[in-house]
N, C-alpha and C positions, 0 to 999 in steps of 0.2 A: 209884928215885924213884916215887912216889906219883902215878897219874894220876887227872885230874879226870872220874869215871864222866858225869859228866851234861854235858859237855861234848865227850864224846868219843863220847853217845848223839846232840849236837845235829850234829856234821859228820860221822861216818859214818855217817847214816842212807841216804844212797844205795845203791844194788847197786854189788857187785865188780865191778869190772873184768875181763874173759878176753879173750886173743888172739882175734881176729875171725877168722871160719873163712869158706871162701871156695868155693863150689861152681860146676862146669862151665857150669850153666846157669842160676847165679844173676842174680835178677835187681833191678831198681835199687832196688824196693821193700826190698828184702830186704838189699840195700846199706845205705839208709838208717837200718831197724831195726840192721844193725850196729853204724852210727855210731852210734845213740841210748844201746845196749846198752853197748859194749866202747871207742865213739872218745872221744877226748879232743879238745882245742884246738879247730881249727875244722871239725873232720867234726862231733865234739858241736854247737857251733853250727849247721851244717847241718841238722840232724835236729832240732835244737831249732825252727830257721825254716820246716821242713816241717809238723811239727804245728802249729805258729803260722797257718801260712796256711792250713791246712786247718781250723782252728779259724774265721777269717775268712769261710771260704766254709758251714761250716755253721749261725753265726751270722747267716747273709747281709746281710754288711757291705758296703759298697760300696766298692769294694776299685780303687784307684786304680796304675796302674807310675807312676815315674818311669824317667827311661831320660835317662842321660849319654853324653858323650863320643859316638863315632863306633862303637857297636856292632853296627849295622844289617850293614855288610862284612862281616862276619865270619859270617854267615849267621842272627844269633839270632832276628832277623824271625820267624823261621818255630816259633819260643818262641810266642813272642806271639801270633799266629795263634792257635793250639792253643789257646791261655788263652782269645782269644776269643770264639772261637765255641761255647765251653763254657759263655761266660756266668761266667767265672773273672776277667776285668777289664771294670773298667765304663769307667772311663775313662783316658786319657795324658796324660800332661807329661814332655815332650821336648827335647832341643838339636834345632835346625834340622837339623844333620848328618846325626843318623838318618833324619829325613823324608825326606831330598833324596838318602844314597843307596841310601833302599829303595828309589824308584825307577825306578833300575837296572834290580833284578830282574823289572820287567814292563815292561820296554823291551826284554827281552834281552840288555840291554848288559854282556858278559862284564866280570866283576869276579875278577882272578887271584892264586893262592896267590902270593905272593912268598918275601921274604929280608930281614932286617934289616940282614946283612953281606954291604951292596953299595955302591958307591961313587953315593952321591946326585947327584955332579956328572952322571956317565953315564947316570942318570934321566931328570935336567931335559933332556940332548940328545937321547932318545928319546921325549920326551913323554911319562915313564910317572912318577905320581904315587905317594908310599909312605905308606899308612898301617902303623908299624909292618912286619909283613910281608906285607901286602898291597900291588897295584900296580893300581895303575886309572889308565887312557890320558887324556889328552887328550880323542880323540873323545866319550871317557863320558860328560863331562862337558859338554861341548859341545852333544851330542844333548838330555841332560835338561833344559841350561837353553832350549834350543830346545821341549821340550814342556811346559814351565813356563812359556814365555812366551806361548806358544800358548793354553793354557788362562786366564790369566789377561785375555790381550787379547779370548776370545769371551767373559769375562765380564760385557760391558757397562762403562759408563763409570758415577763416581764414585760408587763401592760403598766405606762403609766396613763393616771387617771383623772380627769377633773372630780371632785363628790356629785356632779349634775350625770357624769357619765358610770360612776358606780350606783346610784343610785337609781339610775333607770336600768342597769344590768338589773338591781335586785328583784326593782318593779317587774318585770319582763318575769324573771325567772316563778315570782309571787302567780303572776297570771297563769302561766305554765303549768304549775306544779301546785299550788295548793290548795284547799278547798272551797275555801270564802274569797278571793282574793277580790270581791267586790264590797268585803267589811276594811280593808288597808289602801290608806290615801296612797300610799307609794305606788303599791300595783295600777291604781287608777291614773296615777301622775303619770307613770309610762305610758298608759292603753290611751291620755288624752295630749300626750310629748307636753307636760308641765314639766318644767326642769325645777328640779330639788336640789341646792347647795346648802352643805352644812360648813358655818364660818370657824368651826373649831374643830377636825373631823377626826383626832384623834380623841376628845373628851365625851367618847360614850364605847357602848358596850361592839358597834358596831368596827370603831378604831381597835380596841383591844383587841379583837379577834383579827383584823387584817395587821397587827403587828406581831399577836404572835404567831401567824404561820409564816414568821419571817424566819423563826427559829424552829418552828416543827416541820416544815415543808420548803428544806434544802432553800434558803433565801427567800421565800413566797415570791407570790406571782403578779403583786398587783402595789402599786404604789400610786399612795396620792397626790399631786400635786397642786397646793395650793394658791401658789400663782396664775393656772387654769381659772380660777374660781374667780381672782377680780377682775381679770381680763374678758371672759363671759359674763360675770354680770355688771362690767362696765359696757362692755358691748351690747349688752339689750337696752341698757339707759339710753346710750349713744344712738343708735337704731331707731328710739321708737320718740314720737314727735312729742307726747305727752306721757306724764309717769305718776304714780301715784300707789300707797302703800299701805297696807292694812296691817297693823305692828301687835300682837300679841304679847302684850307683855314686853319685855326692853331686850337687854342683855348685849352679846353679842350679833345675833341675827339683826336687830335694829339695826346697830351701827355699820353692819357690813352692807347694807342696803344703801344706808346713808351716806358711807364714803365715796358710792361711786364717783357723787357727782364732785366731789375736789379729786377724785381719780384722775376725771376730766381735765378740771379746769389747773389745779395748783400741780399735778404727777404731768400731767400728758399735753399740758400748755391751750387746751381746748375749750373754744369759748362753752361754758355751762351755765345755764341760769339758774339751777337748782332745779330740785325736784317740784309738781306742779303739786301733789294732793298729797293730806299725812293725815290719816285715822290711827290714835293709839288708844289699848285698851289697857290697863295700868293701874300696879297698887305703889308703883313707886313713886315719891312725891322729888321734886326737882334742888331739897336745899340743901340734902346730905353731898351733893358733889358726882353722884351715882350715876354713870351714863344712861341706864336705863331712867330714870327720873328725867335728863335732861328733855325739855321741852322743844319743842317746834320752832318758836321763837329766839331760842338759843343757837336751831341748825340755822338760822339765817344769817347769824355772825362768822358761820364755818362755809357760807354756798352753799349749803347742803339743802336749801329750802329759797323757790323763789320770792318776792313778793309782789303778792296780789290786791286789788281793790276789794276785791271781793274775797270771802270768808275760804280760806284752803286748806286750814288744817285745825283738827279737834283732837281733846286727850279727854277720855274719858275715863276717871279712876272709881274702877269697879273691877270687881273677883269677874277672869274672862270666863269661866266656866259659865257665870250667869247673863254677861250682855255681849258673849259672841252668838250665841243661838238667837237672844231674839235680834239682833241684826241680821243674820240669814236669815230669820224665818220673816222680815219683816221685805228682803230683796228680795224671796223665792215668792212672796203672796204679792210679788207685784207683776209677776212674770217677767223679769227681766232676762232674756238672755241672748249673748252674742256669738257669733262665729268664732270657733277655739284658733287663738291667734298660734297655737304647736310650735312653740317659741327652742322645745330641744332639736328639732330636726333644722333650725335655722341660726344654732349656733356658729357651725363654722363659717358661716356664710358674714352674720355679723361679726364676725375677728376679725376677719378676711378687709370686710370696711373700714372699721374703725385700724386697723394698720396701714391701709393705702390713703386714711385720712393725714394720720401722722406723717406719715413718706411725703403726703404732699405738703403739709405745713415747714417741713422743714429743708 
């Protein structure tokens, strides 16, 4: 049978494929180019999200994590870190979980390997909590909401708050007062002004505690407000020329990143072209309806994603604990870093524009 030449020039135009060769001392760089070269499924994906982001940081995009679920235990904190002090993430959006038990790690408060196959009931009588296969005490958590409750009560009395402005109190207070506070992304997000928003800030342990000193401390002293929260992080969108996203997982934080830009265009009447870059790392698949699952391709029916000629956004479905490390370790062996754009100390300043924009549109 007869095959069609110029259709057979339009999909094998890629390089062949060759078994991946593997040396003593190779290293992750070198891994990666593998994947790019020889891997298929989702190592290709891998290596296709590494030059993505490293595309993002030479274009100097202001380059936002989302960060789901309870990743923080699991040591990835110390990812983040690395990213930031490089001037590689401008800013966060987070579950409460990860804040509250990074922590931990500048409390000292040991956070232990566990076991998935153990009998939960025998847990709960030991006072030992299981994330997956990890196991944190009772006391852990006891102490944290103890220095959570502490810091928020020398805050002063009725302070309302964006989560970007509690969260660098805690950071702040973490540097101050505890002993590692170089092991907790928070404390580091203060010390490099990374602003941290959590898009649900009562659904962790750190909301629980600021609601109930609302009844143990005569009203409490500190309220959130979350209308703050899309206004700043519509205002960084708005502010900065090019944007781009490294999503951890889906959930909420994804999509609170993702509405900015109909914040813009469909809430605030503001021409928006979408966001320019979308790295996702993901075990959710797109056809259960899940908005963590929802793809890249989908935010372009929302605005939420411009479109480009060129390749701008990757989903890479892999467990993050294993291909957010070597993606950092693959952008820290290249030496990449840029000037920290300290994007919390030029919040008001971006409100302050994006309102006198509105004033004048209308």
């Amino acid at each position: 049978m007869k095959k069609h030449a110029s259709l057979r020039e339009k999909y094998l135009c890629k390089a062949r494929i060759f078994p991946l060769t593997f040396g003593e001392d190779m290293r992750v760089s070198e891994l990666v180019e593998g994947f790019r070269r020889s891997g298929a499924f989702n190592a290709g994906r891998l290596a296709e999200a590494c030059k993505l982001f490293t595309t993002m940081v030479e274009e100097d995009a202001t380059i936002a994590l989302t960060l789901s679920g309870a990743m923080t235990p699991t040591g990835l904190g110390g990812a983040i870190i690395s990213m930031m002090e490089r001037g590689l993430i401008d800013f966060i959006i987070s579950t409460g979980a990860n804040l509250y038990h990074d922590l931990h790690f500048a409390l000292d408060l040991p956070i232990h390997q566990g076991d998935f196959r153990v009998d939960d009931t025998e847990l709960y009588k030991a006072g030992i909590e299981r994330i997956y296969d990890i196991f944190i005490t009772d006391e852990i958590l006891l102490e944290t909401d103890a220095f959570i409750q502490k810091v928020t009560e020398d805050a002063g009395k009725n302070r309302t708050l964006s989560t970007a402005e509690l969260h660098y109190m805690l950071g702040k207070a973490v540097l101050e007062r505890c002993r590692y506070p170089e092991r907790s992304f928070v404390a580091q997000a203060a010390r490099y002004d990374v602003p941290i928003f959590t898009s649900s800030p009562g659904d962790s342990s750190i909301g629980m505690n600021l609601a109930a000193m609302k009844l143990t401390r005569e009203g409490g002293n500190i309220t959130i407000d979350s209308d703050l929260d899309v206004l700043q992080t519509t205002a960084i969108i708005f502010n900065s020329k090019k944007n781009g996203v490294l999503a951890i997982g889906g959930g909420s934080p994804k999509n609170f990143y993702m509405q900015t830009q109909p914040t813009l265009s469909q809430i605030l009447g503001i021409d928006s072209k979408g966001h320019d870059y979308f790295v996702q790392i993901t075990t959710d698949s797109p056809q259960w309806g899940g908005l963590s699952g929802a793809t890249p391709q989908e935010a372009v029916s929302w605005g939420k994603m411009c479109i480009k000629e060129t390749q701008n956004h990757v989903v890479v479905y892999c467990d993050a604990t294993i291909a957010m490390p070597i993606l950092t370790a693959y952008i820290l062996s290249s030496k990449r870093k840029r000037n920290l754009k300290r994007l919390y100390t030029k919040l008001p300043e971006f409100v302050a524009t994006l309102k006198k924009r509105i004033k004048k549109g209308t």
